[in-house]
C-alpha positions as CSV (number, residue, x, y, z in Angstrom):
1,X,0.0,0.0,0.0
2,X,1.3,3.3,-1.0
3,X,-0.3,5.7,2.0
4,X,1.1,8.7,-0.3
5,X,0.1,7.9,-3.3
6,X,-3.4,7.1,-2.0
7,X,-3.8,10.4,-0.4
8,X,-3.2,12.3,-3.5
9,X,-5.1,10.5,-5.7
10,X,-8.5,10.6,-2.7
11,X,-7.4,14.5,-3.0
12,X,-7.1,15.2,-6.4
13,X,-10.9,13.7,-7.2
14,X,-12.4,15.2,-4.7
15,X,-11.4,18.2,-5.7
16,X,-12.4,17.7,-9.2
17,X,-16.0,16.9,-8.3
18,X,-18.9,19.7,-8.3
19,X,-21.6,19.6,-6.3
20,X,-24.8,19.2,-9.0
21,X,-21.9,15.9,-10.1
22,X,-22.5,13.7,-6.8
23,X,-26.4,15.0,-6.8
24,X,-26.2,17.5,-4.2
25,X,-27.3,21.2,-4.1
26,X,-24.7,23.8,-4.7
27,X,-25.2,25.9,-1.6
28,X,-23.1,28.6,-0.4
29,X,-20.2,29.5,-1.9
30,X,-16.9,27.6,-1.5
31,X,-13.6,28.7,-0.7
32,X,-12.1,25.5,-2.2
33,X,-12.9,23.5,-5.7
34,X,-14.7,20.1,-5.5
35,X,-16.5,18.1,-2.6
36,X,-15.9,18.8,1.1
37,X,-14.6,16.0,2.9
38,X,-18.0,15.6,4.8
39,X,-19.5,15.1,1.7
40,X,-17.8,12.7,0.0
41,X,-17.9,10.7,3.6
42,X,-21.5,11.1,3.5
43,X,-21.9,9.3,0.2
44,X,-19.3,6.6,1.2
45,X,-21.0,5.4,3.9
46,X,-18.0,6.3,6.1
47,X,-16.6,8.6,9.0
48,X,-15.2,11.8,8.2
49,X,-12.3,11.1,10.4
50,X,-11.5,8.5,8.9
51,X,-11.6,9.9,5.2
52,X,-9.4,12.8,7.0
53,X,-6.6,10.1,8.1
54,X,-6.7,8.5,4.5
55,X,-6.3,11.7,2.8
56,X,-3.6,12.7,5.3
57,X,-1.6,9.2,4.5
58,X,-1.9,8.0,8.0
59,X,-5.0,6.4,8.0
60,X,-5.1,2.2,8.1
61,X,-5.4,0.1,4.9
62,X,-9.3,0.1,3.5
63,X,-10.7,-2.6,2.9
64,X,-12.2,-3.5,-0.4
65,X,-15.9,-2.2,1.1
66,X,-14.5,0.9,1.9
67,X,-12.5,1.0,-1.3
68,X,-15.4,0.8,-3.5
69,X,-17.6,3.0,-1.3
70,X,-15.1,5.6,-2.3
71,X,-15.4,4.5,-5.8
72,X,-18.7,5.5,-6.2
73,X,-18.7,8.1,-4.0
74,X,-16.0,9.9,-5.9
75,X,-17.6,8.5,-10.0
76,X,-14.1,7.3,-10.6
77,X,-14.1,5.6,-14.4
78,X,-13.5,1.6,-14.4
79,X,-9.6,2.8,-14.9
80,X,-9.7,5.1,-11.9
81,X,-11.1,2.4,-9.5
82,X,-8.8,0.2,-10.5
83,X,-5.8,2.5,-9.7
84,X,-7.4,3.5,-6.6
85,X,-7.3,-0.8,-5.9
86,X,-3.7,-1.1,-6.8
87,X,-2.5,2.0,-4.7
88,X,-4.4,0.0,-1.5
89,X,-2.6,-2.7,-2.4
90,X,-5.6,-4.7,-3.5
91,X,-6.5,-6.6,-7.0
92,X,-9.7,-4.6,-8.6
93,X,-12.4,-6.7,-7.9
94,X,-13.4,-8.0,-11.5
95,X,-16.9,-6.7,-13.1
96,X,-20.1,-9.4,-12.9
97,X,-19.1,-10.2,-17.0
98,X,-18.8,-8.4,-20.1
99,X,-20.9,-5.7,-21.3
100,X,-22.8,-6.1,-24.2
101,X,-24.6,-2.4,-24.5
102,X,-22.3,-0.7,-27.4
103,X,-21.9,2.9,-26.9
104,X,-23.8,5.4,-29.7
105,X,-21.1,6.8,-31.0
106,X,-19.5,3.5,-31.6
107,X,-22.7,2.3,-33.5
108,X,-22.2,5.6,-35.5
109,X,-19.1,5.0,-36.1
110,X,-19.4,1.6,-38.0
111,X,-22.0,3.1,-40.0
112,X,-19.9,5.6,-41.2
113,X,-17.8,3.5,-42.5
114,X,-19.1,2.6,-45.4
115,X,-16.0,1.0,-47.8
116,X,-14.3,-1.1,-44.9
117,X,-16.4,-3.9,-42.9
118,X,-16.2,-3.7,-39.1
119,X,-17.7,-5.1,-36.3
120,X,-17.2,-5.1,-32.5
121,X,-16.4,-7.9,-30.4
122,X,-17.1,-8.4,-26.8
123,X,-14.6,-10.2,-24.6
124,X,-16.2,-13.6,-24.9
125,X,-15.7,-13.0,-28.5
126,X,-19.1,-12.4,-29.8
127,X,-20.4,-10.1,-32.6
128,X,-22.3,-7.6,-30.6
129,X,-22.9,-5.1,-33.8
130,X,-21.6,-4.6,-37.0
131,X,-22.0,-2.6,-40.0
132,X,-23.1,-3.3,-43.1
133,X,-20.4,-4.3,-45.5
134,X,-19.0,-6.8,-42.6
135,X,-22.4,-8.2,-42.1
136,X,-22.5,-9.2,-46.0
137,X,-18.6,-10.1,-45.5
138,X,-18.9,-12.3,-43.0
139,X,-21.9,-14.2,-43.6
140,X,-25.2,-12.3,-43.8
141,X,-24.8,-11.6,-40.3
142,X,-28.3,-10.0,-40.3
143,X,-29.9,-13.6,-40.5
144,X,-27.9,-14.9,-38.0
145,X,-29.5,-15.2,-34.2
146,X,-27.5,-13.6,-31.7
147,X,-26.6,-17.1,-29.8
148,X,-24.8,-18.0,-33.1
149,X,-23.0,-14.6,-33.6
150,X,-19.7,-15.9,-31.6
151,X,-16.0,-16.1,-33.4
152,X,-15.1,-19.2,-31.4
153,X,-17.7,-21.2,-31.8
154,X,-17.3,-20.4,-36.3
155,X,-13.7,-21.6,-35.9
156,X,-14.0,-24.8,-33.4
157,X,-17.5,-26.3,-34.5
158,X,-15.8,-25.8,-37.8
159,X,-15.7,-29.2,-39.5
160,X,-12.2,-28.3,-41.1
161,X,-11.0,-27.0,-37.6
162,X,-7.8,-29.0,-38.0
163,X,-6.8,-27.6,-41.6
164,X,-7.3,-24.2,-40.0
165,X,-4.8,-24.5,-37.4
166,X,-3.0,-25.7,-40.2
167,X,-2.9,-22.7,-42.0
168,X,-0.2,-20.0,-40.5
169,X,-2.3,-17.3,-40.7
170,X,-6.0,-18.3,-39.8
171,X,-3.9,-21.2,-36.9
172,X,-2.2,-18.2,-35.4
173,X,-6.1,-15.9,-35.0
174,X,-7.7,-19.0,-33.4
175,X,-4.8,-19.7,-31.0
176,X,-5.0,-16.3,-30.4
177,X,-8.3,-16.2,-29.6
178,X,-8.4,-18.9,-27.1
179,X,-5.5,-17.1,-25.5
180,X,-7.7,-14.2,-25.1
181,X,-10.8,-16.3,-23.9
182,X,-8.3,-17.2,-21.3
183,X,-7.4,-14.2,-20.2
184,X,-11.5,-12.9,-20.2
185,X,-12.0,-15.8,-18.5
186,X,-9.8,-14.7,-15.7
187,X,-10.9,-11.0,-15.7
188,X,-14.4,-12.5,-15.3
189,X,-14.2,-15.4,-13.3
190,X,-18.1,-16.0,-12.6
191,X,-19.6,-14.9,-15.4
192,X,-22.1,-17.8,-16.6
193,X,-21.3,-17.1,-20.7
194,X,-17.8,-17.3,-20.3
195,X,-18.2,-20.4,-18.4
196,X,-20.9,-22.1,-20.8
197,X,-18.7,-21.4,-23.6
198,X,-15.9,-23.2,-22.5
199,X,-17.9,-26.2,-21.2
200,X,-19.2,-26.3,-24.7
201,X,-15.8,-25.8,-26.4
202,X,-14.1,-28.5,-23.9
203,X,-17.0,-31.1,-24.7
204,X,-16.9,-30.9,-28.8
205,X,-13.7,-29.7,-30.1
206,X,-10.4,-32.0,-29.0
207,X,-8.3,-29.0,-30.6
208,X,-9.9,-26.1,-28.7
209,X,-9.1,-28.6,-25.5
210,X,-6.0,-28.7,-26.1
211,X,-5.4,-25.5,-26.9
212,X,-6.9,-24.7,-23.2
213,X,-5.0,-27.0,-21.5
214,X,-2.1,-25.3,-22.4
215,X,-3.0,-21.9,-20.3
216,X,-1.3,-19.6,-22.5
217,X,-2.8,-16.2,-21.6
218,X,-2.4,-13.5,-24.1
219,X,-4.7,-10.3,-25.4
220,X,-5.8,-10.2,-29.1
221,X,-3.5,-7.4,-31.2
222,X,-3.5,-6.4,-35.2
223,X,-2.8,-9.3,-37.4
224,X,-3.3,-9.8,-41.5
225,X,-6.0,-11.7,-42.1
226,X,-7.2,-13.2,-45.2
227,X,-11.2,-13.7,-46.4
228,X,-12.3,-15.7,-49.3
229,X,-15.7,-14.8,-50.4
230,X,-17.9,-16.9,-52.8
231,X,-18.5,-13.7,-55.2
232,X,-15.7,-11.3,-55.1
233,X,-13.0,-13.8,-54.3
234,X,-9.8,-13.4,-51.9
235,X,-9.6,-10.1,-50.1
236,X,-6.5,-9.4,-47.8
237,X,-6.7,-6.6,-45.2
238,X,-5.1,-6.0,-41.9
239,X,-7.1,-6.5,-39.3
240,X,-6.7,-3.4,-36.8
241,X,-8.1,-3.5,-33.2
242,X,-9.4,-0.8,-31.4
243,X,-10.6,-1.1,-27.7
244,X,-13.5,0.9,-26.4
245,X,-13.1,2.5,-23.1
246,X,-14.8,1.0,-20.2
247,X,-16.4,-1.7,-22.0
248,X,-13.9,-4.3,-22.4
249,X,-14.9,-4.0,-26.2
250,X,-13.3,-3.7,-29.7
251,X,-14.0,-2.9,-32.7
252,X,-12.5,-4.8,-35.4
253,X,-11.8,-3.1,-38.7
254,X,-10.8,-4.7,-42.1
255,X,-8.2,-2.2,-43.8
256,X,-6.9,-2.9,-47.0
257,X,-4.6,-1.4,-49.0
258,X,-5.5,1.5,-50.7
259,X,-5.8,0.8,-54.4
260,X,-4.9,-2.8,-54.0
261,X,-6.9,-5.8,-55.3
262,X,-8.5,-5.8,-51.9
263,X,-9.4,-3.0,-52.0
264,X,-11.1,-2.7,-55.4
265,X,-12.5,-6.8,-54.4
266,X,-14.7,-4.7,-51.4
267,X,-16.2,-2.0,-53.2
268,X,-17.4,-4.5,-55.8
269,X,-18.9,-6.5,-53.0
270,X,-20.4,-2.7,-51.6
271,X,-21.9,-2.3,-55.1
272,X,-23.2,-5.8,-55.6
273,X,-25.3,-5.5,-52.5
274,X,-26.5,-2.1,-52.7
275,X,-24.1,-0.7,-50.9
């Protein structure tokens, strides 16, 4: 536990918070920015003394109750409460499981962008929203139902699983992937999907069971990736990842070159759908 460190950071946020912020009235005016220390004990549940001695870097080590209390008392962001863990000396306590809700702007985005497909992934590696060019891309996603919207279940209920992992590039995404399944299924140790999935996996794929066994832990990054469709043939892009704040999201987007068979292979597909 870093007493200093703590006290700063318990400082610094309440000073940044207003009144109207935490749902109280403004009052009188105050000679100092942000929340009085009453306050913010008030909404934690706790003594003011004792938010005093924290603040002042002589108080004992909070528990985990008192560390979230002051969590919400103070709206610290999912990154915030976990620093505010670490400086305590504590592990953040992990979230209930992944969120599926996708931000507006998000859903804006992928509609805006109209001559690459992307999508977004959650952490158990479903498709949570996509736009249109990756929906026809990958499979009239439109049709699909949600239950059967999930990348690892496409590659290990695959019946040529084994010539995929095969292949260098498409072996090294699906290893990936069940690295990063791992690793969500550590960040999010009770949540009932996660679990399901992997019971499923474990039961009907001997690759994906092997590939589990192994407990190689490791977060999904850019990679080339290679697509052949039925109409427009092979289309090479590389496959950049871009994380959503507070989510535990990404967006997936398939770039290719500019000018490049790939490229020309995508607006084809744009125009021979509408698009």
């Amino acid at each position: 536990m870093d007493r200093n460190q703590l006290a700063d950071f318990l400082r610094t946020r309440r000073a940044r918070l207003q009144p109207r912020d935490a749902g109280l009235p403004e009052g009188l005016r105050r000679r100092t920015p942000g929340l009085r220390r009453e306050e913010v004990a008030q909404l934690a549940g706790m003594s003011t003394d004792y938010l005093i001695r924290l603040e002042q870097a002589r108080g004992p080590q909070p528990s985990r109750q008192i560390l979230n209390a002051l969590a919400r008392a103070l709206l610290l962001s999912t990154d915030e409460r976990n620093h505010l863990f670490h400086l305590a000396g504590e592990t953040p306590a992990p979230s209930s499981g992944p969120r599926r809700d996708v931000p507006t702007g998000i859903v804006n985005m992928l509609a805006g962008l109209e001559d690459v497909p992307a999508y977004v992934l959650d952490a158990k590696y479903d498709i949570l929203a996509w736009n249109r060019l990756a929906g026809v891309l990958m499979g009239n996603l439109d049709t699909q139902p949600p239950e059967d919207l999930n990348v690892i279940r496409w590659i290990f209920r695959s019946p040529d699983v084994e010539e995929h992992l095969c292949d260098d590039e498409r072996g090294t995404f699906a290893r990936a992937s069940v690295m990063d399944l791992r690793a969500a299924a550590g960040r999010y140790p009770d949540d009932r999907g996660i679990q399901r999935l992997v019971a499923e996996m474990l039961a009907c794929s001997p690759p994906f069971a092997e590939l589990w066994a192994a407990h190689d832990v490791a977060v999904r990054r850019d990679q080339r990736k290679r697509v052949d469709h039925p109409v427009v043939g092979v289309i090479e892009v590389d496959c950049q990842v871009l994380r959503v704040p507070d989510r535990d999201q990404r967006v997936v987007i398939y770039a290719p070159v500019p000018g490049s068979r790939s490229h020309e292979a995508l607006r084809e597909l744009r125009a021979l759908t509408g698009g």
